[in-house]
C-alpha positions in Angstrom: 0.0 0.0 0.0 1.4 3.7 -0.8 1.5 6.3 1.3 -1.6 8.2 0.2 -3.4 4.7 0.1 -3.0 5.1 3.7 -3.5 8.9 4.3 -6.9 7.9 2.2 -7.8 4.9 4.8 -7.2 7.2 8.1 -9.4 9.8 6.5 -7.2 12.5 5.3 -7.5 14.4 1.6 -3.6 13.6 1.2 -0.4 12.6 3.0 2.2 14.5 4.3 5.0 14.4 6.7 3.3 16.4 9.5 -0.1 14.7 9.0 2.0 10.8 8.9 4.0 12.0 12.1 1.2 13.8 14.4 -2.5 13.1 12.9 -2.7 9.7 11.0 -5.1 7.3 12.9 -3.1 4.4 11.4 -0.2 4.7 13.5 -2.4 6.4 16.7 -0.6 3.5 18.7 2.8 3.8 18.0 2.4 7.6 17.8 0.8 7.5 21.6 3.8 6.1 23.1 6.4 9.0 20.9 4.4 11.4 22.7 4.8 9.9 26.0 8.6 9.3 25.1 8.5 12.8 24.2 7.0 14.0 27.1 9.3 12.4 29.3 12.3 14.0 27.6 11.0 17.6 27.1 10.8 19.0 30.5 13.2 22.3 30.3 15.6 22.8 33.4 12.9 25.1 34.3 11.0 22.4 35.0 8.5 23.8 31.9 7.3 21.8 29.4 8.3 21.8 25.6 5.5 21.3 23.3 5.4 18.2 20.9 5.7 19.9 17.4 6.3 18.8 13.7 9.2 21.2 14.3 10.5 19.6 17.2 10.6 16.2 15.8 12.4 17.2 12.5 14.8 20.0 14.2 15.3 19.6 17.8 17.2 22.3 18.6 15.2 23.9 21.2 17.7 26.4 23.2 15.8 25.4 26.5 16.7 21.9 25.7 20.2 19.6 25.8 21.9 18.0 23.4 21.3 15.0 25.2 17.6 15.8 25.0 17.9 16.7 21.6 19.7 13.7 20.5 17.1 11.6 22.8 14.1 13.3 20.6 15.6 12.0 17.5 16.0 8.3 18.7 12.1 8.2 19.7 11.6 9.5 16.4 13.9 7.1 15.0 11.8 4.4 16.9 8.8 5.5 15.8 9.5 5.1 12.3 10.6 2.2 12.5 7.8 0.6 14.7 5.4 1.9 11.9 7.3 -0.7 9.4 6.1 0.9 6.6 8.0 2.6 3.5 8.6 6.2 3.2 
């Protein structure tokens, strides 16, 4: 199945990036435990939460957070593609 196959199955017009990462109901699972990950990782030395954002999954370079953190964020995203086990 191709990637607007899917987009067209979970109920969207088309497929995109943002929409595969953050809206599609296809991978609702696998995309409910990124945010968790996420959540877990994105907690500022402030003790303030970063919001989970197409931009923060493709370029995590928030100045509030490490580069630990920022490597971390990549990894979960890393995971999440690949728990997905579909072609991009």
């Amino acid at each position: 199945m191709i990637a607007s196959d899917l987009a067209l199955q979970s109920g969207a017009q088309s497929e995109n990036a943002e929409h595969f990462l953050l809206y599609c109901s296809i991978y609702q699972k696998h995309r409910d435990d990124m945010i968790y990950q996420l959540q877990q990782v994105c907690m500022t030395k402030y003790n303030k939460s970063i919001p989970i954002s197409y931009r923060l999954l493709l370029s995590p370079h928030e100045d509030l957070l490490s580069k630990n953190q920022n490597a971390t964020i990549k990894d979960i995203l890393f995971q999440f593609l690949s728990n997905c086990k579909r072609a991009l």
